[in-house]
C-alpha positions as CSV (number, residue, x, y, z in Angstrom):
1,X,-69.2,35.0,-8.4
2,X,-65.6,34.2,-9.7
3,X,-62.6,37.1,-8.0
4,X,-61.6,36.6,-11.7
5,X,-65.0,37.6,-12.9
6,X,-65.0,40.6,-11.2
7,X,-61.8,41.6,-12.4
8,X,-63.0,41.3,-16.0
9,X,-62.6,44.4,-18.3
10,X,-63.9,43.7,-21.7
11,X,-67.2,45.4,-21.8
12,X,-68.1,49.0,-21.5
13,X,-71.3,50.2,-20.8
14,X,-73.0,52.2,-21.3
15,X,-73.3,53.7,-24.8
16,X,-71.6,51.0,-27.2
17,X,-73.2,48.4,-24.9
18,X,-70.9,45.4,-25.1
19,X,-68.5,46.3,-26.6
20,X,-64.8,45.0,-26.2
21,X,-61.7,46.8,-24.8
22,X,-58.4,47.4,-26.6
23,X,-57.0,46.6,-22.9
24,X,-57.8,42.3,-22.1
25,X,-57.2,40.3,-19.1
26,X,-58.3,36.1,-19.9
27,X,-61.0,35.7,-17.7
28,X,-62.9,32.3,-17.0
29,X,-65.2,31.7,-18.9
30,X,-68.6,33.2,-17.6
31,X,-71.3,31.0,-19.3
32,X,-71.3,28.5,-16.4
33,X,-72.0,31.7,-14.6
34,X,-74.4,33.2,-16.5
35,X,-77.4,30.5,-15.7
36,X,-77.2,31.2,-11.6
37,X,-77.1,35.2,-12.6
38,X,-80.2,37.2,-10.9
39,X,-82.9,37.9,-14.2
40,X,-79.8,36.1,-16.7
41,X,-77.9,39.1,-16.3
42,X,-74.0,38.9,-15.4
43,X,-71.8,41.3,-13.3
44,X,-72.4,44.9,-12.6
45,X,-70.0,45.8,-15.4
46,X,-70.0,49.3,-15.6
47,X,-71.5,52.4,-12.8
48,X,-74.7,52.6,-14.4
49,X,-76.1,49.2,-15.7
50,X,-75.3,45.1,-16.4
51,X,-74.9,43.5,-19.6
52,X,-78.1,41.2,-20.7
53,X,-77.0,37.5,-21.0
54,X,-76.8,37.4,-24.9
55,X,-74.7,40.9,-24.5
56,X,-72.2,39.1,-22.5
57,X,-71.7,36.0,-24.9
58,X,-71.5,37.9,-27.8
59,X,-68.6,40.2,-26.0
60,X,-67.1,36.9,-25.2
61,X,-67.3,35.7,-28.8
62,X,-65.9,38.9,-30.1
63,X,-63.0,38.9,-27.7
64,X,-62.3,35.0,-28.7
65,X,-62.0,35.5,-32.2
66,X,-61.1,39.0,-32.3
67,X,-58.5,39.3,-29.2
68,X,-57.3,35.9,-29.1
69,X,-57.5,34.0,-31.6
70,X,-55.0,36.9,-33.6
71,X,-52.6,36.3,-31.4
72,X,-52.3,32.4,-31.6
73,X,-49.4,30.9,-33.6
74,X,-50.3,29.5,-37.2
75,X,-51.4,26.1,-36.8
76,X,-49.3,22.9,-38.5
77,X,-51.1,22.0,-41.2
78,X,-50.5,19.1,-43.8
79,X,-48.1,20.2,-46.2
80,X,-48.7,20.4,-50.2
81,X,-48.1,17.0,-51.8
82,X,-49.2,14.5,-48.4
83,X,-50.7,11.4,-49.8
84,X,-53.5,12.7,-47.1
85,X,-54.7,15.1,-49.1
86,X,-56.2,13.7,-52.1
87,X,-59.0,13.0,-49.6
88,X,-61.4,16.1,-49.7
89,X,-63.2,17.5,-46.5
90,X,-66.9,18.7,-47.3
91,X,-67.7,20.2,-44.1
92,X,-71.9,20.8,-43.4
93,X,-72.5,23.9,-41.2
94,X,-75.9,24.6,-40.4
95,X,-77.4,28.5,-39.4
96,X,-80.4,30.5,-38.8
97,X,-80.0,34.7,-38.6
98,X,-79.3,35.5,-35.3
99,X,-77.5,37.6,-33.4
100,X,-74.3,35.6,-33.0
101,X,-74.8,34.5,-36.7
102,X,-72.0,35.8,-38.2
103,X,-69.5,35.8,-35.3
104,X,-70.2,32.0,-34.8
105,X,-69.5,31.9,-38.9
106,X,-66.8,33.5,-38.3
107,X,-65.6,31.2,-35.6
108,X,-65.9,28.7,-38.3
109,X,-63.8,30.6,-41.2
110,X,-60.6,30.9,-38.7
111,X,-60.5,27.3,-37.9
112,X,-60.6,26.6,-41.8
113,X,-58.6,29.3,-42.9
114,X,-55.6,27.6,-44.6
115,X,-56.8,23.9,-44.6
116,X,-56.1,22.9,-48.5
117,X,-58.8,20.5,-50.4
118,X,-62.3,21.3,-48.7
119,X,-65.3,22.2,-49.4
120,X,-67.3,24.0,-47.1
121,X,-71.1,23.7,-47.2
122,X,-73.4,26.2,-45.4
123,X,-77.0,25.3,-45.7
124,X,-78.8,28.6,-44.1
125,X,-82.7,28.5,-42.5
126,X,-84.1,31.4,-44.5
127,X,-86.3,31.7,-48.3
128,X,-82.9,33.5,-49.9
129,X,-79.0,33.3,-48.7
130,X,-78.5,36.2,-47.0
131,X,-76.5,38.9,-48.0
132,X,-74.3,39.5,-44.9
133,X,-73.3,35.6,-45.0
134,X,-72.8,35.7,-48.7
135,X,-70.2,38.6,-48.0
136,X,-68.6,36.3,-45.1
137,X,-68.0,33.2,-47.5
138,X,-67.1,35.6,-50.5
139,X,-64.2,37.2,-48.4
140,X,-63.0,34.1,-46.5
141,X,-61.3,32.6,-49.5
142,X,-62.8,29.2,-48.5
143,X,-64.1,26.8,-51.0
144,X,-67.7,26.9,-50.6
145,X,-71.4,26.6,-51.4
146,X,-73.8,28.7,-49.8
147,X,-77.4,27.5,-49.9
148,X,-81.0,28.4,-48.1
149,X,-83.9,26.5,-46.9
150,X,-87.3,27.7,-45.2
151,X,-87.3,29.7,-43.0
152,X,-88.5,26.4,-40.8
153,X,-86.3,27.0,-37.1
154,X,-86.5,23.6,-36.2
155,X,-82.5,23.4,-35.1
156,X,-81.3,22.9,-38.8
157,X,-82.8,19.5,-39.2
158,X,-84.2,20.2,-43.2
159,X,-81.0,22.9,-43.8
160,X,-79.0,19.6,-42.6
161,X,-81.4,17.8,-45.5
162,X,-80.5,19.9,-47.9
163,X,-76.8,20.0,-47.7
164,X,-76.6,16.1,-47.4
165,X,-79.4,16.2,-50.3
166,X,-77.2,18.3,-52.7
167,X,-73.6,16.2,-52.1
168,X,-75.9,13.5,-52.8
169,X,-76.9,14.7,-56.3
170,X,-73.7,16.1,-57.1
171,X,-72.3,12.7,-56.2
172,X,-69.6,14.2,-54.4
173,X,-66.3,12.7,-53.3
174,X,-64.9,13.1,-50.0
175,X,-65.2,12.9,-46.1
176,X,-67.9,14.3,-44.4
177,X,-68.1,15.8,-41.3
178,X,-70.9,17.9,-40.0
179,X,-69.2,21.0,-38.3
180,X,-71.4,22.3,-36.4
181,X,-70.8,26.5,-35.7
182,X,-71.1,26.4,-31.6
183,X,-68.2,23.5,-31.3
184,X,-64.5,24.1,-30.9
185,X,-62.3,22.4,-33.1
186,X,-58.1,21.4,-33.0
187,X,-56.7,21.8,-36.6
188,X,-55.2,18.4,-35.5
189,X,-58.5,17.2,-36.4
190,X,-58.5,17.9,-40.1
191,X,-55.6,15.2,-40.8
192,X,-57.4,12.5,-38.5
193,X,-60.6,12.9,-40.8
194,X,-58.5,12.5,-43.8
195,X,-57.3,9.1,-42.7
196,X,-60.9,7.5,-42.9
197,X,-61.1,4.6,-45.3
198,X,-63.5,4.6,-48.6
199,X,-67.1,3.3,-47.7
200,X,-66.6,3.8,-43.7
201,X,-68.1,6.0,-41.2
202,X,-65.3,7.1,-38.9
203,X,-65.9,7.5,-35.3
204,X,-63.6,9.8,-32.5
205,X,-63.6,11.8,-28.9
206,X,-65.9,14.4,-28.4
207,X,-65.7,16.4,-25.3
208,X,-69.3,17.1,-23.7
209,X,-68.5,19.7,-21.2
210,X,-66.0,20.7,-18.4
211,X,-66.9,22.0,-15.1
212,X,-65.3,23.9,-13.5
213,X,-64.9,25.5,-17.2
214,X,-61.5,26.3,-18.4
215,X,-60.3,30.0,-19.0
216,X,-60.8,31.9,-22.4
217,X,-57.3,30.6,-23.4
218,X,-58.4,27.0,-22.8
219,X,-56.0,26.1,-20.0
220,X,-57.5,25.1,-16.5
221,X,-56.8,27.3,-13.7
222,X,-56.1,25.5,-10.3
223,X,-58.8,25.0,-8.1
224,X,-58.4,25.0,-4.1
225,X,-58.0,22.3,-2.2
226,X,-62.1,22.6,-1.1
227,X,-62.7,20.8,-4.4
228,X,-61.2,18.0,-3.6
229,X,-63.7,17.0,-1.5
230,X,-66.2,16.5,-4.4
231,X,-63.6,14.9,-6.7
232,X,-62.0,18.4,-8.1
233,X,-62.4,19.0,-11.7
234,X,-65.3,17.3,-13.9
235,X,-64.8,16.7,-17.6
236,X,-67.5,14.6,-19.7
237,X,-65.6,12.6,-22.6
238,X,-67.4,10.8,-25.5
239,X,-65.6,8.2,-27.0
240,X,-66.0,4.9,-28.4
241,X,-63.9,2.2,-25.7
242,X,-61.7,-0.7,-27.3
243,X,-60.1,-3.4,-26.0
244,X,-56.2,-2.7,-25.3
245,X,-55.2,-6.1,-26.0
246,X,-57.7,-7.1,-29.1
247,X,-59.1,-4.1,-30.4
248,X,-62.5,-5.5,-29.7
249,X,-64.8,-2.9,-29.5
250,X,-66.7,-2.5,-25.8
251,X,-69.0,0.2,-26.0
252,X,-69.7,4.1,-26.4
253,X,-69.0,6.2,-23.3
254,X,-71.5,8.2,-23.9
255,X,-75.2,9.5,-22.1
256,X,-77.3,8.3,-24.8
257,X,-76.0,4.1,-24.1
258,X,-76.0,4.6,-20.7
259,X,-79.4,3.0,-19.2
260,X,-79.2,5.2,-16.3
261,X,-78.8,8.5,-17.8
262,X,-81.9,11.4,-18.5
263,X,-81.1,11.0,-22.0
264,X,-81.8,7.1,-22.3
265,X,-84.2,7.4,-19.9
266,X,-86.5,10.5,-21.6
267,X,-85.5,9.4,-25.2
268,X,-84.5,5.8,-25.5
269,X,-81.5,3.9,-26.0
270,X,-79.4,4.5,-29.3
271,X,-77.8,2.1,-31.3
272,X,-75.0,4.7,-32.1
273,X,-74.0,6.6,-29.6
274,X,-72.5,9.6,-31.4
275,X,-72.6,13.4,-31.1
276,X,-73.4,15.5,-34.5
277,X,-69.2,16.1,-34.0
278,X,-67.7,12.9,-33.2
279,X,-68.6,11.1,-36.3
280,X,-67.4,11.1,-40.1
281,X,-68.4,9.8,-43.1
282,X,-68.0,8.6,-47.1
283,X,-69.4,10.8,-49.5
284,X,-70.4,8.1,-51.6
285,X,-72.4,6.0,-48.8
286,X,-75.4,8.9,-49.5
287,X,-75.6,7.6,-52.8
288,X,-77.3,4.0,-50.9
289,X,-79.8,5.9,-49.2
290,X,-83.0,6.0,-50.4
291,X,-85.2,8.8,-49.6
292,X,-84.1,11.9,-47.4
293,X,-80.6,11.9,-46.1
294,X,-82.0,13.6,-42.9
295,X,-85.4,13.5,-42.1
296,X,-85.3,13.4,-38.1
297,X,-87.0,16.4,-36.6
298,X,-86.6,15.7,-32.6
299,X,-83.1,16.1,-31.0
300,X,-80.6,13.9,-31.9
301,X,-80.6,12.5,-35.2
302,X,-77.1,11.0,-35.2
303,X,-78.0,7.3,-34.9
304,X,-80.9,7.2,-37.5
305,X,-77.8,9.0,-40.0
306,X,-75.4,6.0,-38.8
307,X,-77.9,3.3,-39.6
308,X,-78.8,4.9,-43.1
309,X,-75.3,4.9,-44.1
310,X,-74.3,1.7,-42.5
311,X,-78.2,-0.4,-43.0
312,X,-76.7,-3.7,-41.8
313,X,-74.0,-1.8,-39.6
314,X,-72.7,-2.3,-36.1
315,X,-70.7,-0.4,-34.0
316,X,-68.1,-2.5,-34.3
317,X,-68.3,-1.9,-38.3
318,X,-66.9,2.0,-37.2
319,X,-63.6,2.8,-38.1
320,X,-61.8,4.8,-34.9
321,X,-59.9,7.6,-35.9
322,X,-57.9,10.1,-33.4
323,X,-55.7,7.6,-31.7
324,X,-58.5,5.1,-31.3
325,X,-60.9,7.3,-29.7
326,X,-58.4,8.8,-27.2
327,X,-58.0,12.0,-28.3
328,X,-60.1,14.5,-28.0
329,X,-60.0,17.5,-30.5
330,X,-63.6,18.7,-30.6
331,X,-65.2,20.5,-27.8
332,X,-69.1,20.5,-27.9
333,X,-70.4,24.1,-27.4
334,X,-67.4,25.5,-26.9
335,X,-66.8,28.3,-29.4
336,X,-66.1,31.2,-27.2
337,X,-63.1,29.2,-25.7
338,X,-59.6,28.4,-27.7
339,X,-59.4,24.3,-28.0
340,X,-56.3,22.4,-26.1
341,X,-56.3,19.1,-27.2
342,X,-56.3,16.3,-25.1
343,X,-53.6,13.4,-26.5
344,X,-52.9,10.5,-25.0
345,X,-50.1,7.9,-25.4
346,X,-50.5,6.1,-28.9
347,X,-52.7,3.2,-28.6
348,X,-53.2,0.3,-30.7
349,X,-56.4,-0.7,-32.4
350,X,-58.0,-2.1,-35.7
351,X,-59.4,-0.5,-38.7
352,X,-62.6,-1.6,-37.2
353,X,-64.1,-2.9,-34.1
354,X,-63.9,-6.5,-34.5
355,X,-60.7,-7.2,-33.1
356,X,-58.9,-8.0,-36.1
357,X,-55.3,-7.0,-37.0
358,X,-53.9,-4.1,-34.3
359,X,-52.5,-1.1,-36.0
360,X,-51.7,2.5,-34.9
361,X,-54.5,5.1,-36.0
């Protein structure tokens, strides 16, 4: 285990269980650790007994949104009157009642709170909208709709429906973007959506994981010198690759295009390589699809949404967004650590992949 691990004081146990300390010292972040624990549980954290694995992630969730993310500067948003923001953000979150429901909800209110002219949709897996996540949405002062479907606990696939069913039917106006409730997300993001064009999808970075992890705050500790030896620090980056020179598109670094990887290999090649968070959309492309929105019930489900929107699309029909795919400002299943975005120089690319006209995006 971690020396900084075992230094961690934000539990107390027993009698509250988990529950966090007024004192806080940033730890790494444990749920690398957790996995390789003896029966899932974590560090001996107090005389008499250890946390249970889901104990110790919600204590890191609390102290995320409740320690840290209080104590973070306001973020720069676009101010009133950008041309940007006559395009609307309808943001899709998917939930089922668990016991990191309404933290991971509440994840998801901070990292809107003060974004103007969006819409945020939360589609929940149950018969009835449930009263605690009612309250949530009622007290966030966020522009929303709060809808239920089921219960089915298939990993939000028909909640998913639903929601893209309903902006469908309203014949909504706006970007989409499903925002998942376990990612991390940079405000920054917000004003790259903003920039797609009418009847695109948009395409950007997604980061996949990091290991070793970075620390609560979301900056990487040094590692010794030992890890050179196995080529120090690996991060996994999705993004779609265009040519410097022409803007040509090349390809999708990503698992699911890549011939050699377990998820090409167990589930096929994709024709769209995108994670549910690295893609955008037109509201008014759901208005061409015939039949439901969503329908995929496996894992994954991205590239059959893609080819709905786009029928006769290519990936070089994709409009990059976030400095052509450089930067990355959405970190995949990582809502108990603050986001650090990852910018690059600015880079020059078309509107689309087909190497027409460079511009800077």
């Amino acid at each position: 285990m971690s020396r900084g691990l075992a230094r961690l004081a934000v539990v107390r146990c027993p009698g509250e269980g988990c529950a966090l300390l007024r004192e806080f010292e940033c730890p790494p972040h444990c749920s690398g650790f957790v996995e390789q624990c003896v029966n899932r549980r974590c560090l001996q954290w107090g005389p008499r007994r250890s946390c249970l694995r889901y104990e110790l992630i919600e204590a890191f969730v609390n102290r995320t949104l409740h320690v840290i993310w209080p104590r973070l500067p306001t973020p720069t948003l676009l101010a009133k009157g950008s041309p940007l923001l006559r395009r609307k953000l309808i943001l899709v979150t998917t939930t089922f009642p668990h016991a990191l429901q309404l933290l991971k909800l509440e994840h998801c209110k901070r990292v809107l709170t003060g974004v103007q002219h969006i819409l945020w949709i939360v589609a929940e897996d149950a018969a009835t909208p449930s009263a605690s996540v009612t309250k949530l949405l009622a007290e966030s002062g966020i522009p929303h709709l709060h809808i239920a479907f089921g219960p089915t606990r298939n990993g939000g696939n028909a909640q998913r429906n639903q929601a893209l069913k309903l902006i469908r039917r309203q014949r909504m106006r706006g970007v989409v973007f499903n925002m998942d409730d376990d990612n991390a997300y940079h405000p920054k993001l917000w004003d790259e959506l903003r920039k797609l064009r009418p009847m695109r999808v948009g395409v950007f970075a997604l980061r996949r994981g990091v290991y070793p992890p970075p620390a609560c705050d979301g900056r990487f500790t040094a590692l010794p010198k030992s890890w050179d030896k196995v080529g120090g620090r690996r991060m996994m980056v999705e993004r779609p690759l265009y040519n410097e020179t022409t803007g040509r598109f090349l390809g999708f670094a990503a698992g699911w295009c890549n011939p050699n990887s377990w998820l090409s290999k167990a589930r096929g090649r994709r024709k769209f390589c995108l994670d549910m968070g690295a893609f955008a959309f037109d509201a008014l492309l759901l208005q061409q699809v015939v039949g439901p929105p969503w329908n995929y019930t496996g894992h994954g489900g991205e590239s059959e949404l893609v080819e709905k929107l786009l029928p006769d699309g290519q990936p070089e029909d994709l409009q990059p967004l976030a400095n052509c795919g450089l930067n990355v400002y959405v970190f995949h299943n990582e809502y108990r650590t603050l986001p650090l975005p990852y910018e690059w120089p600015r880079a020059a690319c078309g509107t689309d992949g087909w190497g027409m006209q460079l511009s800077e995006t």
